[in-house]
C-alpha positions in Angstrom: 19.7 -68.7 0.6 21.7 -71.5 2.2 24.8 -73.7 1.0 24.8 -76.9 3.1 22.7 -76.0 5.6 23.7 -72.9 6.5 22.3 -69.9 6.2 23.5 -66.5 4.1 22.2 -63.3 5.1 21.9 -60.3 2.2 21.9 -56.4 3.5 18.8 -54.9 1.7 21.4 -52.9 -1.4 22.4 -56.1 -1.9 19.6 -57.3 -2.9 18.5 -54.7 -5.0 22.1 -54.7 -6.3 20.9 -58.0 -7.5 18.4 -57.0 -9.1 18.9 -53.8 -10.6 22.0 -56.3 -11.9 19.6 -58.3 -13.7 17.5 -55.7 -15.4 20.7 -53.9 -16.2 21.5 -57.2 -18.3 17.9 -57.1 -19.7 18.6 -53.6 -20.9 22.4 -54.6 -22.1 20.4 -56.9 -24.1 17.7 -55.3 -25.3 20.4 -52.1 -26.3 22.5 -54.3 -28.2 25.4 -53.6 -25.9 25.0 -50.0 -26.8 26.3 -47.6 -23.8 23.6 -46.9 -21.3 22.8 -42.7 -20.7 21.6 -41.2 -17.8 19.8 -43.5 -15.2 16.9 -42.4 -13.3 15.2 -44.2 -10.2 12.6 -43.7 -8.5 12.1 -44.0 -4.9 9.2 -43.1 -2.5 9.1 -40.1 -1.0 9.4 -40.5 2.3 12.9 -42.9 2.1 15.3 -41.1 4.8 18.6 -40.1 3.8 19.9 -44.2 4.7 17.5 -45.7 2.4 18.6 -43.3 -0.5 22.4 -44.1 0.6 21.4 -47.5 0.5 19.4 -47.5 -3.1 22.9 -45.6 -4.5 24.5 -48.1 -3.3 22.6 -51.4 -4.8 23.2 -48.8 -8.2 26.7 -49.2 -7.4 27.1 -53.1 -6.4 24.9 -53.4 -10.2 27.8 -51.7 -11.6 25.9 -48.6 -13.0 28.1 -45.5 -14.0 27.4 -43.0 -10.5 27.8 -40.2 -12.5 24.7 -41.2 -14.6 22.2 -42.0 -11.8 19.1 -39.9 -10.3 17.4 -40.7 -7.6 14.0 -38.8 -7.9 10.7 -39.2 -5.7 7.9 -41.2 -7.0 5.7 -38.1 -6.7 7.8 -36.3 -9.1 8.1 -39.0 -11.4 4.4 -39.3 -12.2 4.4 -35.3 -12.5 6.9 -35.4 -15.1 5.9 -38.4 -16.8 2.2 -36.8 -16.9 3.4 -33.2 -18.0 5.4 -35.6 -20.9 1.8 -37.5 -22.4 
């Protein structure tokens, strides 16, 4: 982004601040305001402990309850979402 010619520069949370911000407004939407439960991400599974830190924290700057998020590994994902269908 830049405002008159100069440039802005974004840490990577804060971009995915962004736009976990947006889809939390999608969901808002789609929930009719209705209060949002337990919020699970997914992350791959070989982030280091600074990229989790760092996904928490774009949860955070989107304004998401911390006491509601999960951060669980792709790999696990799939396993429960398979064992679930």
């Amino acid at each position: 982004m830049s405002e008159k010619g100069k440039e802005d520069e974004f840490l990577p949370e804060e971009i995915g601040g962004y736009i976990l911000k947006y889809f939390r407004h999608i969901f808002d939407n789609y929930l009719n305001k209705s209060p949002m439960g337990m919020m699970v991400i997914t992350i791959p599974v070989d982030f280091n402990s600074k990229q989790r830190e760092a996904t928490l924290r774009a949860c955070e700057l989107a304004g998401f309850d911390m006491n509601k998020v999960s951060l669980i590994d792709e790999p696990t994902a799939s396993l429960i979402e398979y064992h679930h269908t």
